[in-house]
VOGU-3710 file (C-alpha; in Angstrom, 3 decimals, decimal comma):
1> xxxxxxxxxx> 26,918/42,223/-42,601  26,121/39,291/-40,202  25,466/40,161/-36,231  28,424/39,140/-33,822  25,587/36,948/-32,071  27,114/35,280/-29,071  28,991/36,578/-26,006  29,572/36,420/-22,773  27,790/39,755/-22,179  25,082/40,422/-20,043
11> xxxxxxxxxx> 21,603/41,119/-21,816  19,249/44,015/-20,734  16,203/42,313/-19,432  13,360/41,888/-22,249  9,934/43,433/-21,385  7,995/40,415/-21,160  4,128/40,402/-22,136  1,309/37,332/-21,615  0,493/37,010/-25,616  1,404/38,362/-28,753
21> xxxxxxxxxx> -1,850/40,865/-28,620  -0,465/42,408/-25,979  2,821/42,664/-27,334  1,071/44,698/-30,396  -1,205/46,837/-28,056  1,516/47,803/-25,679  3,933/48,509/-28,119  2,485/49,739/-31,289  5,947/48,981/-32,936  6,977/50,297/-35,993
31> xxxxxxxxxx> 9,986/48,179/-36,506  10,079/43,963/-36,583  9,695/42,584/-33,258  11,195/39,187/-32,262  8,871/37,274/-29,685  10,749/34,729/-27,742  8,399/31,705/-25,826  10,422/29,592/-23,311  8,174/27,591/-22,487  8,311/26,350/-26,286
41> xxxxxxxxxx> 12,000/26,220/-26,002  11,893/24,097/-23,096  9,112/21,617/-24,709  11,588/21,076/-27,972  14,582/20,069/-25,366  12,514/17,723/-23,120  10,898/15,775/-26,815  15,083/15,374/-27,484  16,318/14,770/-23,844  13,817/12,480/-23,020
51> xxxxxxxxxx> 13,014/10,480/-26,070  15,675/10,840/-28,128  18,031/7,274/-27,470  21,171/9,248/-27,357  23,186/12,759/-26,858  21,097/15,719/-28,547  23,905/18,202/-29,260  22,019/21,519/-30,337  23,169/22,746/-34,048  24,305/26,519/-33,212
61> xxxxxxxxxx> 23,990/27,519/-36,294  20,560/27,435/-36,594  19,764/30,162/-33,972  23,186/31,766/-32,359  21,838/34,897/-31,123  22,635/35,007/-26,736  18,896/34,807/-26,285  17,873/32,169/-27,806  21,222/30,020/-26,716  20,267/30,944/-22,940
71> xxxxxxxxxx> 16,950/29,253/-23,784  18,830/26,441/-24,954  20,815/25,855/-21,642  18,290/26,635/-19,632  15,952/23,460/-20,923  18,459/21,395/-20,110  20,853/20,576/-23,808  24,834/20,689/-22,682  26,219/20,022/-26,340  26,550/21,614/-28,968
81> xxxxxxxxxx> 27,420/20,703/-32,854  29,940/23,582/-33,371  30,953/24,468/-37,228  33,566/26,786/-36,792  36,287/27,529/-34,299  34,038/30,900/-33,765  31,014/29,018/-32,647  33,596/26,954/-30,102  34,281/30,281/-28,631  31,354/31,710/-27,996
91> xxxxxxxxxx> 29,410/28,635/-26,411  32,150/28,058/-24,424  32,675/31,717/-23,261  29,097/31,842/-22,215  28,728/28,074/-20,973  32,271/27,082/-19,998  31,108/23,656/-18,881  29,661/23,124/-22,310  30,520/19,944/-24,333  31,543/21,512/-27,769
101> xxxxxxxxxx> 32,042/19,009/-30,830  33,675/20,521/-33,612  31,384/18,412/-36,348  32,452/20,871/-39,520  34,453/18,192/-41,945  36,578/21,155/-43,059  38,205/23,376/-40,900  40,852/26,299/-41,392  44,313/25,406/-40,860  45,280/25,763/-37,124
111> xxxxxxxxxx> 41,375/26,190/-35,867  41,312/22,391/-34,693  44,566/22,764/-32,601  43,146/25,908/-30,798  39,728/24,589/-30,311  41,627/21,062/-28,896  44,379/23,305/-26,585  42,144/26,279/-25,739  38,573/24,705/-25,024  39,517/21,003/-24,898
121> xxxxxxxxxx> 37,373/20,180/-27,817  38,266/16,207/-28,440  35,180/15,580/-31,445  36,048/16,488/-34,881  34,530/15,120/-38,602  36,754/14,506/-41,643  35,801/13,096/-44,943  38,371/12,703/-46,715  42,219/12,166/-46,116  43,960/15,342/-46,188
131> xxxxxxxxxx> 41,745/16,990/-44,079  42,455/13,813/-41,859  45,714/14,328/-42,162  45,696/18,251/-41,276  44,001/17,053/-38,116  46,096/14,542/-36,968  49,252/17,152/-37,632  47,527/19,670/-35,584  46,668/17,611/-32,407  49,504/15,075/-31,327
141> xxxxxxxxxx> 48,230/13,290/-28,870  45,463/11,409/-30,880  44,656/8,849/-28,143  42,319/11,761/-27,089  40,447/12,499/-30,086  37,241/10,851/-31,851  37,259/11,340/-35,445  34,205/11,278/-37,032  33,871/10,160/-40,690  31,174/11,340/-42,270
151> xxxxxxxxxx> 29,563/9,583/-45,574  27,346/10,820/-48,100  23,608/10,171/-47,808  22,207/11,821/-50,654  18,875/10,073/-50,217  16,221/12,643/-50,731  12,823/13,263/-48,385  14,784/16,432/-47,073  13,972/19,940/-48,864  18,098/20,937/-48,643
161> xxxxxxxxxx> 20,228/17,975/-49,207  23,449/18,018/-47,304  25,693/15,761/-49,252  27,152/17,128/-52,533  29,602/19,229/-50,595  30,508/17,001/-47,808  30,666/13,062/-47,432  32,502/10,360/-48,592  31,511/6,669/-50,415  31,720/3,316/-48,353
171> xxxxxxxxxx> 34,829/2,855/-49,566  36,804/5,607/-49,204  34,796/6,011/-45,586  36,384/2,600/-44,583  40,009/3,561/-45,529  39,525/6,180/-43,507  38,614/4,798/-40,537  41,558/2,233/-40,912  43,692/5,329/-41,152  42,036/6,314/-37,738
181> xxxxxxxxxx> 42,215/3,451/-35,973  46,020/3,147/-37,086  47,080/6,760/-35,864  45,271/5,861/-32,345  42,571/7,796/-32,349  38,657/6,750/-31,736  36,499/5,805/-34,576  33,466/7,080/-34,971  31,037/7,728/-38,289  28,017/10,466/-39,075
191> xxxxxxxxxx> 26,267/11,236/-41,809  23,510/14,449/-42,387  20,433/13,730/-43,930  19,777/16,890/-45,357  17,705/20,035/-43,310  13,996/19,617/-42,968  14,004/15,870/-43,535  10,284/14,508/-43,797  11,059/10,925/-44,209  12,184/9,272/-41,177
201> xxxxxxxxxx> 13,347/6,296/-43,130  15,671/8,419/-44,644  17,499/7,539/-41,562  17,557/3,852/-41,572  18,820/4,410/-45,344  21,908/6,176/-43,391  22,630/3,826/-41,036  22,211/1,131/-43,522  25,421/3,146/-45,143  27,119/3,019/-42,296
211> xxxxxxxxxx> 27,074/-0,708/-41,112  28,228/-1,033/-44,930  31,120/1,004/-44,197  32,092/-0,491/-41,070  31,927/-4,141/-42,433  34,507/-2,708/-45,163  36,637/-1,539/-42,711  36,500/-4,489/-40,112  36,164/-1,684/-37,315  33,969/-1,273/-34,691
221> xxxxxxxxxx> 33,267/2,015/-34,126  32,797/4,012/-30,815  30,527/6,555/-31,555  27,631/7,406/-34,367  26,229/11,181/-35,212  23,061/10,759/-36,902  23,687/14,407/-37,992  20,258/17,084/-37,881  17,531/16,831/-40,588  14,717/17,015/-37,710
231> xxxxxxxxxx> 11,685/18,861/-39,235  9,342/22,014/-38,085  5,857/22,594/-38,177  6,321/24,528/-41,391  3,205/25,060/-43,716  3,137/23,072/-47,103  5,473/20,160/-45,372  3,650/16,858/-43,658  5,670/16,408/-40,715  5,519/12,987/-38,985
241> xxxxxxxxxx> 5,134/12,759/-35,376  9,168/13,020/-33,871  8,471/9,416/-32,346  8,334/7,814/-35,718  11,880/9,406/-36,123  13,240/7,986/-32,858  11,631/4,499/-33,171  13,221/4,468/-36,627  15,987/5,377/-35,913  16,295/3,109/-32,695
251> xxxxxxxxxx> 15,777/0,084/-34,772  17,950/0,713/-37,448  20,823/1,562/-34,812  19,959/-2,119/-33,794  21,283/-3,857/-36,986  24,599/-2,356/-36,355  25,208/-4,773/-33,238  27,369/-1,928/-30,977  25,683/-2,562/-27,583  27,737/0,347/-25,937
261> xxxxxxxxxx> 27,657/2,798/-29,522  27,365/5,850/-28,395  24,717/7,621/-30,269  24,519/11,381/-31,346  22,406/13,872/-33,645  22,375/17,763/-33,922  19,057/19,384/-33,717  18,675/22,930/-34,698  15,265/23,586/-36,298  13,645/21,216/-34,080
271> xxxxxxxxxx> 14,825/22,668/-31,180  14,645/26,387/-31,630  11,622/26,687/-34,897  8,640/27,036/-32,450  9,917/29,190/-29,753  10,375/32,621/-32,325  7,401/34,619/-33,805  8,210/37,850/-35,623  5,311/40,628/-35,490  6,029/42,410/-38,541
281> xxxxxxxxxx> 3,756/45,734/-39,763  2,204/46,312/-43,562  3,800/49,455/-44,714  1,907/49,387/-47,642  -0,663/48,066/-49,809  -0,771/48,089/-53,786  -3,884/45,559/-54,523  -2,507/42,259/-54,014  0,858/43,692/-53,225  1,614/44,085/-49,627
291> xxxxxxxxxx> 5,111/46,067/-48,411  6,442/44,652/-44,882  8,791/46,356/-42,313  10,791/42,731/-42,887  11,944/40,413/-45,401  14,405/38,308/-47,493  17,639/40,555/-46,414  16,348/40,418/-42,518  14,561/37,422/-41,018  13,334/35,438/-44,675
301> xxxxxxxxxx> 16,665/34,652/-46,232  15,496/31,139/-45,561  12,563/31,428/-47,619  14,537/31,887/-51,042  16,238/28,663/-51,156  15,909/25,959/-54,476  13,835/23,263/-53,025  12,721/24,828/-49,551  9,106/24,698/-49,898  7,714/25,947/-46,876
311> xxxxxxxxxx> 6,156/28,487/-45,388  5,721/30,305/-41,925  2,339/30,417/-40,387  0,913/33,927/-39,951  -1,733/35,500/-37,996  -3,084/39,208/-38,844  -3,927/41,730/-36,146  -5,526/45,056/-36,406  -5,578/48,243/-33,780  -9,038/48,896/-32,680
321> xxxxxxxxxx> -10,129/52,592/-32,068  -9,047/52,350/-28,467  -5,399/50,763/-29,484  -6,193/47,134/-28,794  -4,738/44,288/-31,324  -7,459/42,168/-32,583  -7,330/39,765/-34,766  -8,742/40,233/-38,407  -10,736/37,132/-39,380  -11,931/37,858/-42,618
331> xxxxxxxxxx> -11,394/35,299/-45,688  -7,601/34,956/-46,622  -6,486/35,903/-50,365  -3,098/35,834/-51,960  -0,857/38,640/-51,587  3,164/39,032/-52,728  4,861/40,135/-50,273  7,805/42,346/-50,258  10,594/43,520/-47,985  11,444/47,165/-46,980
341> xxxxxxxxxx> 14,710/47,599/-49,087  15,443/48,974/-52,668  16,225/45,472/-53,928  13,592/44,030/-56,818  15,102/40,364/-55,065  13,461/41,254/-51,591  10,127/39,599/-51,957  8,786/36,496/-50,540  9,057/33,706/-53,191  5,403/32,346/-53,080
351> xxxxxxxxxx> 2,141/34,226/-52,063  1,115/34,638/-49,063  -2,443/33,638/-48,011  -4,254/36,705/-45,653  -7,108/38,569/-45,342  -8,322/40,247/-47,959  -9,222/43,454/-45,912  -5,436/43,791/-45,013  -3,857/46,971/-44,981  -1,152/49,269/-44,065
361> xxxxxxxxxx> -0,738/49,960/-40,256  -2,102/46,203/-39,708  0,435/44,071/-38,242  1,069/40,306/-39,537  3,047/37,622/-36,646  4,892/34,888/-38,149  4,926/31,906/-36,081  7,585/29,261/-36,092  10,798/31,082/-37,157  13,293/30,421/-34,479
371> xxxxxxxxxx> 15,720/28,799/-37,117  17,980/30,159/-40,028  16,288/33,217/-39,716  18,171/35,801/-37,624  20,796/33,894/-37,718  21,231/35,102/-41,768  19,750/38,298/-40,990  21,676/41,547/-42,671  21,926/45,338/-42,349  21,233/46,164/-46,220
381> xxxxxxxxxx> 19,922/49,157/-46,797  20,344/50,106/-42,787  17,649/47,778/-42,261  18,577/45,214/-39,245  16,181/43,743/-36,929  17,432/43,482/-32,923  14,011/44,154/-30,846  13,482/41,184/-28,573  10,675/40,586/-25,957  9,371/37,727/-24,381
391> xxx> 6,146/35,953/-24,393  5,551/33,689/-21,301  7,696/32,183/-18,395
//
């Protein structure tokens, strides 16, 4: 079972510490810790706020939990790419002058007419006609809404493509926008990437899709969602610096010729990836077999999936004899790693590189796992992860 993450409750303050060593020495803890770095939070918002030559909407599903969404608002982002009439709720219950934009291309019956009458959402994505249809049933006045069409860019240089279950072909795409344009609404066109995209081109590939689509349709279009894809500093993946990515991107916008487009994209990794560290403990150590307090049914999920390649970057501490975390330094050897449950399944799925003089009662901090990681997090076993302290101002 999945956390309720998001509310409009108020949060017990979180013991706050000046590093992660202190964290370990203070608290000695037993259970997975989740270390939360604002200032980090606030450095991935200014890159997209500043630099970015559009609207960053932040992706909620990456990272929903209340913490980690006050981080969000508090560095400045004020919309959010909202899947599910759910995630409309709960930003808006927190943040009620939040811009939500309802940018799932299939929604259940009646959840775009509450999001449009309840929370005044106005954005929505369709890809192919009857969910266009649904849409335009559900909301009557369409003068008010933008409707997205979102195309297929299956164009690799991501490690989790995004379009075999949703996106449509140039042609198809243009009838839809005609059907748009006729029913009075605004047209507008996105596309996704795919998650963890390393090849910035991959974007200019898009867009190339879309001016092909538009010159189909003979519309201009008001609006364009370059969708996520933005990469973290994950190990095993060369990222490019996030400039390439916004120069790209910039040009290639160019070529369409819409001097008042309005342009879009929904970070979630990149805005949330390097503000989370987990300190997790060795339970256990069989030779090259290592037993964590965490894993793939808590905050690895991620970790499991065909074609994500990546790893988190981990630093090993050790309690001296007065109680102090230092940090071991010997050479670094392979290890599998498993999780605390009774499940075979809940190991990590490629070794993990640490020192060699590891054992139980030493503690091991994964860096960069704000994203898709508590957000998938589960209670198997009675195992569930909820200890949150903070690192920084």
């Amino acid at each position: 079972m999945n956390a309720h993450p998001l509310s409009a409750q108020t949060l017990p303050a979180m013991e706050r510490f000046s590093s992660v060593e202190e964290v370990i020495t203070a608290m000695k803890p037993g259970d997975p810790v989740y270390v939360l770095e604002p200032a980090k939070f606030r450095a991935s918002a200014e890159r997209f706020l500043k630099h970015f030559p559009g609207t960053p909407m932040y992706a909620v599903k990456a990272n929903p939990t209340t913490r980690a969404m006050d981080l969000i608002w508090q560095s400045g982002i004020r919309h959010f790419d909202t899947a599910s009439f759910g995630e409309v709720k709960m930003v808006k219950e927190r943040f009620p002058e939040a811009v939500c934009h309802f940018m799932a291309p299939v929604r259940l019956p009646g959840h775009a007419k509450a999001a449009f009458e309840q929370y005044g959402v106005t954005d929505y994505v369709v890809d192919c006609e009857f969910e266009l249809e649904k849409l335009l049933s559900e909301i009557e006045d369409h003068s008010r809404l933008r409707i997205f069409v979102r195309l297929a860019a299956a164009l690799g240089g991501a490690l989790l493509e995004l379009s075999s279950k949703f996106g449509t072909n140039p042609d198809e795409g243009a009838r839809l926008l005609n059907r748009v344009v006729a029913a009075g609404a605004q047209p507008a066109a996105t596309f996704h990437v795919g998650s963890q995209c390393l090849s910035p081109f991959s974007y200019a590939q898009a867009v190339e899709i879309v001016r092909r689509t538009i010159d189909k349709a003979g519309v201009k279009i008001t609006a364009l969602d370059i969708g996520g894809g933005f990469p973290a500093p994950l190990l095993n993946n060369d990222v490019p610096p996030f400039i390439w990515y916004f120069d790209t991107i910039r040009e290639a916008i160019e070529t369409l010729d819409i001097p008042d487009l309005q342009l879009l994209c929904e970070p979630g990794r990149a805005l949330v990836t390097e503000g989370l560290s987990v300190v997790t403990q060795v339970v256990l150590r069989k030779g090259d077999r290592l037993y964590l307090n965490d894993g793939t049914y808590g905050s690895f999920d991620e970790l499991t999936l065909p074609g994500f390649n990546a790893d988190y970057p981990s630093r090993a501490f050790r309690l001296s004899a007065t109680g102090e975390a230092q940090p071991l330094t010997t050479q670094t050897t392979p290890f599998r790693v498993y999780g605390p449950t009774c499940d075979t399944l809940d190991v990590l799925p490629r070794p993990q590189m640490l020192p060699e003089d590891i054992k139980a009662g030493d503690f091991i901090v994964f860096d960069n796992m704000g994203a898709y990681t508590v957000a998938v997090r589960t209670n198997f076993n009675g195992f569930y992860n909820d200890t949150w302290v903070q690192v920084g101002a």
